[in-house]
N, C-alpha and C positions, 0 to 999 in steps of 0.2 A: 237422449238429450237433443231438445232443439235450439241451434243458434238462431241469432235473429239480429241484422249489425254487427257480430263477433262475439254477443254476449247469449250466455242460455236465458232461453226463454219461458219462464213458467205463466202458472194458473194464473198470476194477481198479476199480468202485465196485458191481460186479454182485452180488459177497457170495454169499449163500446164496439169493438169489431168481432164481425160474424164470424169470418175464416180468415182462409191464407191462400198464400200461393207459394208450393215450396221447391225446393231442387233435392234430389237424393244421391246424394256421388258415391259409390264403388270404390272404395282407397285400394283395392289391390288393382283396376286396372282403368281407373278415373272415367267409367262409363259413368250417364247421369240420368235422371228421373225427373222432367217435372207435372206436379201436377196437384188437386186443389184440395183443401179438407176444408171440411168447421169445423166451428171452436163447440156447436151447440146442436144437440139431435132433440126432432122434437115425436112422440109417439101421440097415437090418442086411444083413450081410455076406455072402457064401456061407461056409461054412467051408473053415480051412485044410486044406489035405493031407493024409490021413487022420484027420479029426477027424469026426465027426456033426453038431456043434452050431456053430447061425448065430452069427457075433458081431455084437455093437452096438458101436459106432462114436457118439458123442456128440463134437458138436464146436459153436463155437460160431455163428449162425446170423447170418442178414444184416441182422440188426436197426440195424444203426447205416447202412445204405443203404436203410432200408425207408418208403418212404412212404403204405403201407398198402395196403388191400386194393381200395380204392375206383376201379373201371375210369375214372373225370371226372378220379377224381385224379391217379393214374396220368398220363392223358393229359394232363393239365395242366404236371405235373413235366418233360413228355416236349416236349411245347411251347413251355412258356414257361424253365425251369429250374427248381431245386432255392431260387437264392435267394427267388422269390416267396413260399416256405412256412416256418412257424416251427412247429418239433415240440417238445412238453412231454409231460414222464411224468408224469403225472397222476396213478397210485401202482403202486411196487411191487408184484410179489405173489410167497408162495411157490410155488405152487403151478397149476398147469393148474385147476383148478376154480375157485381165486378168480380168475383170469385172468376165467376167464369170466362170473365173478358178478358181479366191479364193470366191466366191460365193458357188462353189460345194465343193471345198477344205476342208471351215470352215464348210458348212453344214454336209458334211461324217465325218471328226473330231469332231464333237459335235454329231453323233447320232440323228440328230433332227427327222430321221422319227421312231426312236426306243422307244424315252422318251415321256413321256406325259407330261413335260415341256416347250413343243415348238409346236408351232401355224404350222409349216410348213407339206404338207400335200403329197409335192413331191418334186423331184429334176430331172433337167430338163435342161441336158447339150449336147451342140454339140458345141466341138471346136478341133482346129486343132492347133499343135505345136508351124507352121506359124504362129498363130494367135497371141503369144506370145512374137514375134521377133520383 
């Protein structure tokens, strides 16, 4: 389950936003994880039967089973279960570039590669102003 404000947050509250930016907290020893998902993965197709052109295929993505990108964490989830961890969306975003921006944003704000209370192990930004807009 993911909070979002203190309330779970489901499919029909996704709106017009792309992704998130979330935190992952460790309840047995309040280590934390942040870092970015979407709401929406997009593949492309071969084309149909005499046609040229690929289609896209946009569906929505495994975010509500995702406990991030983090291989400790991963194996943690994989080890011990899903209840030991509590996931918060930490904000909204429209857009694949703010994804990214307050992804790095909160990570340099919090110190996470400094503290030994956070799972994260790099930070790993390329975006442009444009991307913003």
């Amino acid at each position: 389950m993911w909070l979002y404000e203190g309330n779970e947050f489901t499919s029909d509250m996704i709106g017009d936003n792309f992704g998130f930016v979330y935190q992952i907290t460790d309840l047995d020893n309040d280590k934390k994880y942040i870092g970015k998902k979407w709401f929406w993965s997009t593949t492309k197709r071969p084309p149909l039967k005499g046609k040229t052109r690929k289609r896209t295929v946009v569906k929505q993505s495994d975010w509500q089973d995702y406990y991030g990108s983090s291989d400790e964490v991963k194996q943690l989830v994989e080890d011990h279960g899903r209840d030991r961890f509590k996931r918060e969306i930490l904000r909204l975003c429209k857009t694949k570039g703010e994804c990214s921006y307050y992804e790095a944003k909160l990570q340099f704000d919090f110190d996470v590669l400094f503290r030994d209370d956070y799972y994260n192990e790099f930070i790993g930004i390329k975006i442009h102003s444009k991307h913003l807009k």
